[in-house]
N, C-alpha and C positions, 0 to 999 in steps of 0.2 A: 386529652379530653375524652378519649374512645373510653380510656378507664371509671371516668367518671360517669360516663355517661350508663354503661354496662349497671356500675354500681347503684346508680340510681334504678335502673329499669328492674334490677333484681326485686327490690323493695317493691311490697305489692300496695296498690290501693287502699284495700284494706285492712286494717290494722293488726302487725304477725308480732310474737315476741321477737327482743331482741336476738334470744336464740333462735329462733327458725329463719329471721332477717338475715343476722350473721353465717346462717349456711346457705343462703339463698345464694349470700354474697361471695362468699367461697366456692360455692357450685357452678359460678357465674366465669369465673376460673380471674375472678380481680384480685384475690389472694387466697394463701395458703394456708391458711387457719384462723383460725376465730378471734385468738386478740387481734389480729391484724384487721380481722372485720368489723368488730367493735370500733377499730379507730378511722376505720372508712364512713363510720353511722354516724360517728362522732361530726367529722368534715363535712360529711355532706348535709348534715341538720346543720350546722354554720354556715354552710352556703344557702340553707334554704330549699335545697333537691329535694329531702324526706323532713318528717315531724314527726314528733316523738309526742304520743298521748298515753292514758290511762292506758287501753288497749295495748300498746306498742308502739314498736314504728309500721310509718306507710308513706308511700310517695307522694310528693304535693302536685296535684294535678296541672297546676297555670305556675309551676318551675321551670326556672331562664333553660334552655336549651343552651347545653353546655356544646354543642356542634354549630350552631348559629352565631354569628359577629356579635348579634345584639346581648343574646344569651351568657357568650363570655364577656362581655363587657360588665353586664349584672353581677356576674358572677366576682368578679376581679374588683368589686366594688365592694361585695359580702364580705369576700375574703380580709380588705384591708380591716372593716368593721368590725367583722363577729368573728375574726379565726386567731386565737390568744397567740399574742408576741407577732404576727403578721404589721401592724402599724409602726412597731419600736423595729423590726427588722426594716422597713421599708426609709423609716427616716433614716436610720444608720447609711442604708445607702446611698440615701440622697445628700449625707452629709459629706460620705467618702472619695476624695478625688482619685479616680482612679478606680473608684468600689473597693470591695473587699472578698477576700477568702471565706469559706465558707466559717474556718474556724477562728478568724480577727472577726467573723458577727458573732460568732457564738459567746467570744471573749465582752463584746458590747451587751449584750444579750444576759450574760451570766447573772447579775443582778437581780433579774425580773423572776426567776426560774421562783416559783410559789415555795416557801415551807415544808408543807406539806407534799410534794412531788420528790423535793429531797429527800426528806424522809421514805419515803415510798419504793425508791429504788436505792439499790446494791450499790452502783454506780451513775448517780445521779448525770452528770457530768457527759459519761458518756451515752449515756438514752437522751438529755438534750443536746446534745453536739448531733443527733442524727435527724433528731427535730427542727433541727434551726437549718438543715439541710435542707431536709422534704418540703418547709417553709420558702426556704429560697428558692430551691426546682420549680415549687407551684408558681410563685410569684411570676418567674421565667415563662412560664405555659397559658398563665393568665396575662401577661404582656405588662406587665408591672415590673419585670426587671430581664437585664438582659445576662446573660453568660459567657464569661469571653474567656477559655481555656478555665484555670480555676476562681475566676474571681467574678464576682456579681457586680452588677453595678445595679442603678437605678436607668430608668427605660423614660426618656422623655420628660423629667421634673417631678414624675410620679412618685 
């Protein structure tokens, strides 16, 4: 959450391009370069941390407090909602006795991966094999799924 939380705070009030966001958010030392910070703008406008206007992005000022109980609870609620393939990962778990490996979800998962995202990368497959990763970890951090050596499971019927 400390990540998240940094990532949000980079984000200023008010309204910066997503270029000067994206170094704020690099400068912030949350990651190491810029696509990587595009896709943290991306997650955190799906949780609802920042918003994205005409202007830019900038921080939302009454965003859950990703370091308070209640905060991540909000938060672990956006994510199933607003964070693409978080819901179709989350039943898979709750379908799977025993949970699943990272890459038996991605196998469940394969399906949904957009057209368009295919076409898009080199190796589609393995840019979402890393996604459907980061999806799981969050879920794990957000208290929607637990980790046991390599395999996920679902965290309480969630």
């Amino acid at each position: 959450m400390d990540l998240l939380s940094r990532a949000r705070d980079a984000v200023p009030l008010v309204p910066k391009s997503e270029d000067d966001c994206c170094m704020r958010v690099v400068n912030a030392g949350v990651v190491g370069a810029r696509d990587a910070a595009s896709e943290w703008l991306t997650f955190a406008r799906a949780l609802g941390l920042v918003a994205e206007s005409d202007r830019g992005y900038h921080r939302v000022r009454d965003a859950p407090d990703p370091t308070a109980e209640a905060g991540r609870a909000a938060l672990a609620t956006r994510f199933r909602e607003r964070v693409f393939g978080a819901e179709e990962l989350l039943a898979a778990l709750d379908a799977a006795d025993g949970g699943l490996t990272a890459d038996a979800a991605f196998d469940c998962f394969r399906d949904r991966i957009p057209n368009w995202e295919r076409r898009r990368h080199a190796d589609p497959a393995e840019v979402w094999r890393a996604r459907v990763r980061n999806l799981l970890d969050w879920a794990v951090v957000l208290g929607l799924a637990a980790r046991d050596g390599e395999r996920y499971r679902s965290r309480d019927g969630h």
